[in-house]
C-alpha positions, 0 to 999 in steps of 0.5 A: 265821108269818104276820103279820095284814096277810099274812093280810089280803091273802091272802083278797083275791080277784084277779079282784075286785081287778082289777075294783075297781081298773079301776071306780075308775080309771074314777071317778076318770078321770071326775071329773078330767075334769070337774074340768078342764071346770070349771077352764076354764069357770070361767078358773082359773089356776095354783095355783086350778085345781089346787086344785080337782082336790085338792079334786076328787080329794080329794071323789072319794075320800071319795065312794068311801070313804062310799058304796062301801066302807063306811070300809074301803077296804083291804078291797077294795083292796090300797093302800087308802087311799092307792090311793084317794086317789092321782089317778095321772098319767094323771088329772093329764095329763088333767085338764091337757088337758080344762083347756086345752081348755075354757079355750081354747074359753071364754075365747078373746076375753077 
């Protein structure tokens, strides 16, 4: 017999999942972007600018989670709030990057 959770993830339909999955990847590749340009205008260092992209990530996720699912995210994703919350390494390395640059370009002559 079949549990709730099980029957939960088998009305789930997969061409939405994966279209959900790519906007909020997409989401969150923006906002850890911009995250990082914020970082680097702003000459954060160490743990302050990591900081913000918790905070970011974290504002990010309970954007998603006000606007877009109606407080239940496990109803459109399969993760649901920890596949919301979760910023994925690619975000990080990118949110690294942007950081690096932005701070490099701003603060070159300080």
């Amino acid at each position: 017999m079949s549990t709730p959770a099980e029957l939960a993830s088998q009305r789930l339909f997969a061409p939405h999942i994966v279209t959900n999955t790519h906007t909020i990847s997409t989401i969150k590749f923006i906002s850890s972007t911009l995250a990082g340009a914020v970082a680097g205008i702003l000459g954060l260092e160490n743990a302050y600018g990591f900081a913000l992209f918790a905070f970011s990530t974290l504002l990010t996720s309970l954007c998603m989670l006000a606007l877009n699912f109606g407080g239940k995210p496990s109803k459109y994703l399969p993760g649901g709030w920890l596949e919301m919350v979760n910023p994925g390494q690619e975000n990080t390395m990118s949110f690294v990057l942007v950081w690096t640059l932005f701070y490099g370009i701003v603060h070159v002559y300080d």
